[in-house]
C-alpha positions as MATLAB code, in Angstrom:
seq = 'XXXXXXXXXXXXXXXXXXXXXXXXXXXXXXXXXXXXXXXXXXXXXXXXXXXXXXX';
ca = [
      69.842   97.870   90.427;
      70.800   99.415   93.538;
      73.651   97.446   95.604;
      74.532  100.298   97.717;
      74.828  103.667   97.930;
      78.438  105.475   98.785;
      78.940  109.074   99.442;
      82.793  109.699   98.639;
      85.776  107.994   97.106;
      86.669  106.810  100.838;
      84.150  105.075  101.250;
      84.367  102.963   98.392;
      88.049  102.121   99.375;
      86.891  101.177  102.537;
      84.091   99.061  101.448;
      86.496   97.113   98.747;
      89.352   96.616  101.141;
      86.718   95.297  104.361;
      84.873   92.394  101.763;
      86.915   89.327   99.971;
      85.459   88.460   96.766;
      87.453   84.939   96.639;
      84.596   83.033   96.436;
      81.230   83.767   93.926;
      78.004   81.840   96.098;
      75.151   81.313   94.021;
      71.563   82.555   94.352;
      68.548   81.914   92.943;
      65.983   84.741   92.116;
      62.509   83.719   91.368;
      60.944   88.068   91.586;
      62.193   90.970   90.872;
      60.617   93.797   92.865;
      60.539   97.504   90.840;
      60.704  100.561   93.410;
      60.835  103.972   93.040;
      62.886  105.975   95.347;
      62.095  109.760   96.200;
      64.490  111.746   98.121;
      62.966  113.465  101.056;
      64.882  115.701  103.776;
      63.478  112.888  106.341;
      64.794  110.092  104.219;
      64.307  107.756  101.202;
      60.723  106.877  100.580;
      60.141  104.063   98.854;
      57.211  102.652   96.412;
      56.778   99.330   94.737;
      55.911   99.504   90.772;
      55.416   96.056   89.859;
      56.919   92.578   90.583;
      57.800   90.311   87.830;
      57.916   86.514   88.558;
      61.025   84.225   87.066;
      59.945   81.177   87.226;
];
């Protein structure tokens, strides 16, 4: 699972210190969604493998 992507250490201490985790909300996932991700000099290009229901 991809939550984000960070390029340096900086980045990450930037990211923690800007967001407050003092609070958990909750959220309900009924699909999951499987992508593939292929690096291209133009940018990420994505494609859907499957989707698998939760209910």
């Amino acid at each position: 699972i991809t939550i984000a992507r960070i390029k340096n250490k900086k980045d990450i201490e930037q990211l923690v210190n800007n967001h407050e985790m003092d609070s958990v909300d909750w959220l309900d996932c009924l699909e999951i969604t499987l992508f593939e991700s292929r690096l291209k000099p133009q940018g990420a290009e994505y494609t859907i493998l499957g989707k698998f229901s939760l209910k």
